[in-house]
N, C-alpha and C positions, 0 to 999 in steps of 0.2 A: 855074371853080367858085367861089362864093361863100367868105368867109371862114368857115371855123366856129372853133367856140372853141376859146379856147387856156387857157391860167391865171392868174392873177393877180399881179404882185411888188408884193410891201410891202415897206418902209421900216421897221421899229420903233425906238423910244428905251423902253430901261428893258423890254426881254421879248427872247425867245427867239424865234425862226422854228422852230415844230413840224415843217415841212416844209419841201425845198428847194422853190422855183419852177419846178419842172419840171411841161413841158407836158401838161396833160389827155390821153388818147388822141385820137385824132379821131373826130369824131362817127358818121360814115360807119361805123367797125368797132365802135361798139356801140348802133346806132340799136334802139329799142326795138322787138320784136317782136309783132305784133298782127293781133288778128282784129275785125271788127267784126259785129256781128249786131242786124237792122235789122227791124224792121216798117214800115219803111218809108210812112208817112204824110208829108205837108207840113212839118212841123217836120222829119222825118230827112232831107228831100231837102236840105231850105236848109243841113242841116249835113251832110251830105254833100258838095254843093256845096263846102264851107271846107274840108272834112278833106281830096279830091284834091289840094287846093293845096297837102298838107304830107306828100303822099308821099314827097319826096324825102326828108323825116326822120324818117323811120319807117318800117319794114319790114313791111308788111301783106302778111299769108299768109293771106286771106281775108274775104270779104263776104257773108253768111251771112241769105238773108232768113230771119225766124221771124216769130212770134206774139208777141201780147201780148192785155190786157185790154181793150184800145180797138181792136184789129185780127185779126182771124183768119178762115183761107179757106174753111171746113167741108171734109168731108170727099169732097165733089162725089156724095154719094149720098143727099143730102137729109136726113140725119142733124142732130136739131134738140137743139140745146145751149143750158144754161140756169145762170148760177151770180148768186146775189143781190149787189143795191148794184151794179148794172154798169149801166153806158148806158141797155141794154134793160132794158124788164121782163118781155117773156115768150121763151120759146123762141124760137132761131133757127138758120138752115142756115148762114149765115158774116155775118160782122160788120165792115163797111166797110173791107172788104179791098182794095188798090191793085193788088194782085197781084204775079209776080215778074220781070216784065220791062221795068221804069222801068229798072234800073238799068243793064241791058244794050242797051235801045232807046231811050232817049234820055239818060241822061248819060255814059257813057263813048264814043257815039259824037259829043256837043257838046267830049268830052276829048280826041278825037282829034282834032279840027280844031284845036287850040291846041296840042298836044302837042308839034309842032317850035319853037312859040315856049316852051315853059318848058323844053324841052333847053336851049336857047341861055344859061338863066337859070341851069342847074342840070342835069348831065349825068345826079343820078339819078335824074333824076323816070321812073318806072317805064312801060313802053308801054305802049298799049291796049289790046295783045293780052293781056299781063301779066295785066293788070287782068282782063280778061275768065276768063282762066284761072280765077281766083281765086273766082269767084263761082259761088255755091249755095243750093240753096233748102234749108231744114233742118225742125224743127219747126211746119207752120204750120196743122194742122188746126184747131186748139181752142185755146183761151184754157191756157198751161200741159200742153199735148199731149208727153207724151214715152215713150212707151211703145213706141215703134220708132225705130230709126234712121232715119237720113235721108242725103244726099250732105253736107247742112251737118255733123250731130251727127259721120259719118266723117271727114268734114275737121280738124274741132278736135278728136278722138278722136288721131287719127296726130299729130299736132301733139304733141300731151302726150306722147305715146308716143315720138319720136324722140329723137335722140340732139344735140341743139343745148342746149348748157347754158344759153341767156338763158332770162329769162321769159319767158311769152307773157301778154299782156296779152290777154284776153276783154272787148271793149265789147257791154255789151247796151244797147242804146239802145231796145230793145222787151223782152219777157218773156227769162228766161234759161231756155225748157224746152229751147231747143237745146244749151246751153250745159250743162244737167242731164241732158241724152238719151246728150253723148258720156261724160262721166261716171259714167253707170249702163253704158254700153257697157265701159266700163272695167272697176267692179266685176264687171258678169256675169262678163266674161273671167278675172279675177284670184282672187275673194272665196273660193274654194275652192281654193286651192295654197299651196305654201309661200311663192309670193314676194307673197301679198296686200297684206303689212305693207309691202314695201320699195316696189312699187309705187306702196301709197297713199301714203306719205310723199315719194316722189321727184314725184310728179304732186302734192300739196298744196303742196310747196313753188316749183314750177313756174308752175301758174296762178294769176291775178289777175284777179277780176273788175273792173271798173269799170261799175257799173250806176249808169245816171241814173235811178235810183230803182229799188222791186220792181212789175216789170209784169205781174207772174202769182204765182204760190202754191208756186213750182219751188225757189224758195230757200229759204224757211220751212220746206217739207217736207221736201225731198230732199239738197240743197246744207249745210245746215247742220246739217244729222240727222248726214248719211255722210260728208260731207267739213268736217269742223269743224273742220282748220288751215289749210284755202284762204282764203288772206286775199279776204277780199269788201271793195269802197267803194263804200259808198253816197252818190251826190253831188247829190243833187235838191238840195238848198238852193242850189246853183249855180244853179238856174231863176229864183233870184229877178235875175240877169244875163240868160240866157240862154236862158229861158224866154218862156213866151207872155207878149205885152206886150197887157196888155188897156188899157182908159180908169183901172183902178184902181190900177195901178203897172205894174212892173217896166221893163226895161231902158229904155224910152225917159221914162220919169217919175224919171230916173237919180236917188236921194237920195242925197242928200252930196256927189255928184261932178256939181254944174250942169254944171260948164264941158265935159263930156263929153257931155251929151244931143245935141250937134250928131250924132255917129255912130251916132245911133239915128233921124235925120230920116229923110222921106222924101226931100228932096232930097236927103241927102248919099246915101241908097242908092240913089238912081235914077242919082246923077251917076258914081259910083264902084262900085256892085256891081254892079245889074241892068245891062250893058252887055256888048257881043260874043257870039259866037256859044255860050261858055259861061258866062258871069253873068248869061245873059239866063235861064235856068232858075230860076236864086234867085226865093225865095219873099219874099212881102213884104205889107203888108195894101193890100186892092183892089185888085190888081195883074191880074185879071181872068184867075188862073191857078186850077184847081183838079184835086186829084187823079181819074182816075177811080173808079170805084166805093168810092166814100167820099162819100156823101153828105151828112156833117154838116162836110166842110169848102166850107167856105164863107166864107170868112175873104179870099177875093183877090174876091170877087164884090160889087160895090156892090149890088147889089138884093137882096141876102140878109145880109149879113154883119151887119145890125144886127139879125137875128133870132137869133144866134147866143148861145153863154154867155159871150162874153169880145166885147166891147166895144169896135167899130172904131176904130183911131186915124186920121192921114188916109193918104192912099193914098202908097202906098211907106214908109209906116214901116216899123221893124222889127218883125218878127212875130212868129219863134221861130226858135232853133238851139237847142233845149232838148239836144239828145244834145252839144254842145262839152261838156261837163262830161264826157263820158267819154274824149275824146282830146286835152285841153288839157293833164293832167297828163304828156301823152308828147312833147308840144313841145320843140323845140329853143333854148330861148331864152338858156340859159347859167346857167339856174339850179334848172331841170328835174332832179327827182331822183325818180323812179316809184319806186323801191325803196325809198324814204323818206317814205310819206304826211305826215310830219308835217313836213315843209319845204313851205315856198309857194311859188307861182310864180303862171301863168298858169292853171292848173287848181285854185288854192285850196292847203288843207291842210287836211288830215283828223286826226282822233283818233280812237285805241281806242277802243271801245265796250265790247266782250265781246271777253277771249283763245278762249275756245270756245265758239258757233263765233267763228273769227276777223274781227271783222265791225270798220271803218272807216267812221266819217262825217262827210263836210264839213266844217267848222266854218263858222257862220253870221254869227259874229259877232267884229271886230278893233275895234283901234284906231284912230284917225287920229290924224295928226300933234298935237294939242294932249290927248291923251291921253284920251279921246273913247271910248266904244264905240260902233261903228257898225253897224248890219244889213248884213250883205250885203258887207261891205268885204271877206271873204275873197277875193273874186273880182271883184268890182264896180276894183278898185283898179287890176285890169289891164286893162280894157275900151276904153280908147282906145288902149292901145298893138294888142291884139288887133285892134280894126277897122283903126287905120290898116294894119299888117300883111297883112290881108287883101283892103285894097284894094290896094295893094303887088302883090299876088300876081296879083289879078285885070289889073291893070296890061299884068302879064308874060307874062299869055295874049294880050295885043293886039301883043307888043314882039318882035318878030325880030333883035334888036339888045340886046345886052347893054348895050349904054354907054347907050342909052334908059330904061335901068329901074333901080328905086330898087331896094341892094341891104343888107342890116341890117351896123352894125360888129360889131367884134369886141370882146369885154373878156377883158383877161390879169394876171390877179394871182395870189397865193398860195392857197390852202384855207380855213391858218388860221394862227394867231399864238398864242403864251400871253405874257401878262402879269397884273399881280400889282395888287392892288386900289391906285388911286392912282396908275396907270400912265398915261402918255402912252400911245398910239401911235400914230405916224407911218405913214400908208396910202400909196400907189401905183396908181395904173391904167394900161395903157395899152390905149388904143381905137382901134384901127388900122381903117379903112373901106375899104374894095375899090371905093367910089367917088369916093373919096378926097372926101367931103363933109367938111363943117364938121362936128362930135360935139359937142355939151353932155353934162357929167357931172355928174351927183346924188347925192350919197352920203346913206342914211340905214340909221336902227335898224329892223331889222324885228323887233319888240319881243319878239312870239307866237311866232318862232323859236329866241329863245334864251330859257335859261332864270333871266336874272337877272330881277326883276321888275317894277324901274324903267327910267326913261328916262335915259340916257345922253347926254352933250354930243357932237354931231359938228360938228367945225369944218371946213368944206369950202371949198375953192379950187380950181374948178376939175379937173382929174385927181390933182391931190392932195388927203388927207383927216386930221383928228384925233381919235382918239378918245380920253376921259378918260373911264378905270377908276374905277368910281366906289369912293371908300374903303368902303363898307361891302357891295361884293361879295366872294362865299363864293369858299373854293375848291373848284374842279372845277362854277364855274357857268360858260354861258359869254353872249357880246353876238356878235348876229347885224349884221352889216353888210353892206347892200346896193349894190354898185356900178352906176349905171344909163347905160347912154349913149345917148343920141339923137341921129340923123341931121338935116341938114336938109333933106331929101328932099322931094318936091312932098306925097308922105307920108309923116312922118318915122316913121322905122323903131327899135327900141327893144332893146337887148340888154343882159344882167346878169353879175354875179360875185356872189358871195357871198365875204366872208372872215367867218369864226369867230372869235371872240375869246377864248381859253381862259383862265379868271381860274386863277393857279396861284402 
């Protein structure tokens, strides 16, 4: 098995160690718990595709087809639906619906053919059959349909209901009326007995949406009406990453970060993703792949795709994983904190909106190194380490050999530290590789995390680091410092620490 993280030891002159250096738990006993729920169109398969590759870090207890605004199957009895500012403009019986057997008839059975090569990489990458189990179709009549249960809405229903104290993280990467369906199944059960109050409150404090965006009218109405402590995140502003890449931006027109567009080419996707028996599924533009019954995609077809609303790049570019915004923030990367939207990583950082309901979203806009606000830097910042990663992974589906495949280091330091405005302090890492490659280490301020509100000097050498307290920080502010290490791997592989800097 791979390394996973451990903690960090620092060094300080002139502060205290708030905590000993004693090792994080291991990741394996508290991998975040999650469901996903999909409308499954082109964009959901391509990020579907990525998310299998990180089952072994994350404990998914379901895949949940539904509905949304841009997908839904009617109700197979000709039943014609209509709601304004949608796609359509007149009545319709179902609405470029893919249906619910992609995900059982062709990707988890291209999962099974690679499945003994990423045991080899990582014994907990989860079976097929696993996987299989897992899946159900939920809400998918109508656009925001939740008026009966379904095998999806009971699945995430028992979920909330059991007796496992982690969260369960909810990805709605399509509409959340499944998502709203096992929640009204709830109340039904509940909303009339003494135990409504403890209920609601143990199941609010339980669930977590992470919606790349609202794709129906189930949250507006229902979700934030009746359950206004369910922390909800809204993360569309991540699409301006990971989103559709049309001719007029996003991920491959990369701003601020040139040096990064190479991972948005189409050679590097042809050369590195679309390959073997399961990255040959990834989606990509002209790639001459299209969903079934979805006719407005048309986005992989050269003889259509420039009649489309989003704007051919050339063939094999990057197209869309618009849903990563909902399972980046559950990554394993060392600096992953889902209980904490307001810390960064690989999935952004988010800010309160409204405490009731409890609503979180993205933030769009950071700094860059010369003190700079940039669009998009919330997430855009980590986009090369992500693709290298993922081509990493794809790698591992070809590699029956562990010593052939590039595997991420490790970084071990403290939490956090306090010192006192004016302060030195002396940092530490170490980054131990399970391939024993060459590690470059990066030390900076991640500015938006802490709450002092200037720039701090980081004098960096290599695994060691300096930070200088600047004289005129408050007490009980604190300096966010990021430890980074990089592989030199054919794709170099990217892992973090954070230490906290508590002015005191």
């Amino acid at each position: 098995m791979r390394l996973r993280l451990l903690a960090v030891c620092a060094v300080a002159a002139s502060l205290t160690i708030s905590a000993p250096a004693a090792a994080h738990p291991s990741a394996s006993s508290v991998k975040p718990r999650t469901v996903v729920t999909t409308d499954m169109e082109q964009d959901d398969l391509a990020s579907l595709i990525r998310y299998l590759l990180y089952t072994n870090d994350v404990d998914t207890q379901g895949i949940v087809y539904t509905s949304s605004k841009f997908h839904w199957a009617g109700d197979g009895q000709g039943t014609e639906f209509f709601l304004p500012d949608r796609e359509y403009t007149t009545p319709q019986t179902s609405w470029r619906w893919t249906g619910t057997r992609t995900i059982q008839d062709q990707v988890l059975p291209a999962y099974a053919k690679v499945y003994g090569n990423l045991k080899k990489h990582d014994p907990d990458y989860p079976s097929p059959a696993r996987l299989r189990s897992l899946v159900r179709v939920g809400n998918i009549d109508f656009e925001g349909e939740m008026s009966a249960d379904t095998p999806g809405s009971d699945l995430i229903r028992d979920l909330l209901l059991d007796k496992d104290p982690r969260p369960l993280y909810l990805q709605a990467w399509g509409g959340t009326s499944t998502i709203a369906r096992a929640l009204k199944s709830i109340e039904d059960r509940y909303a009339r007995t003494p135990q409504w109050k403890r209920v609601q409150a143990a199941v609010s404090a339980k669930a977590v949406i992470l919606a790349s965006g609202f794709q129906d009218e189930t949250y507006a109405n229902y979700i934030a009406v009746k359950w206004p402590a369910l922390r909800v995140e809204e993360l569309s502003a991540g699409y301006a990453t990971w989103g559709y890449n049309c001719d007029w931006g996003g991920a491959g027109n990369v701003r601020g970060l040139p040096a990064d567009r190479v991972y948005f080419t189409g050679a590097w996707t042809k050369a590195n993703i679309q390959i073997g028996p399961y990255g040959s599924l990834y989606r990509s533009w002209l790639d001459g792949q299209a969903m079934p019954g979805d006719p407005l995609d048309i986005f992989g077809l050269p003889s259509e795709a420039p009649k489309g609303w989003c704007k051919p790049l050339e063939p094999y570019d990057f197209l869309s994983e618009g849903d990563n915004v909902a399972f980046n923030p559950l990554l394993d990367t060392g600096i992953q904190a889902p209980s904490r939207p307001a810390l960064g990583g690989w999935g952004g950082r988010a800010t309160q909106v409204s405490a009731s309901p409890n609503l979180w979203k993205l933030v769009p806009t950071e700094k860059d190194a010369s003190g700079a606000d940039v669009e998009d830097l919330t997430t855009l910042r980590w986009a090369a380490a992500a693709q290298n990663d993922f081509a990493a992974r794809i790698q591992w589906t070809l590699m029956p050999s562990y010593r052939r495949g590039n595997h991420a280091p490790a970084v071990q330091a403290v939490d956090s530290v306090r010192a006192k405005p004016g302060a030195s302090v002396s940092l530490s890492a170490r980054t131990p590789d399970p391939d024993r490659d060459r590690v470059a280490v990066r030390w900076w301020q991640y500015r938006e995390e802490g709450t002092y509100p200037g720039a701090v000097t980081v004098t960096a050498r290599g695994d060691r680091a300096t930070v200088k307290v600047p004289s005129d920080a408050e007490r009980g502010q604190t300096i966010s410092v990021i430890v980074e290490a990089t592989d030199n791997g054919e794709h170099p592989l990217t892992r973090y620490d954070r230490v906290m800097i508590k002015v005191g």
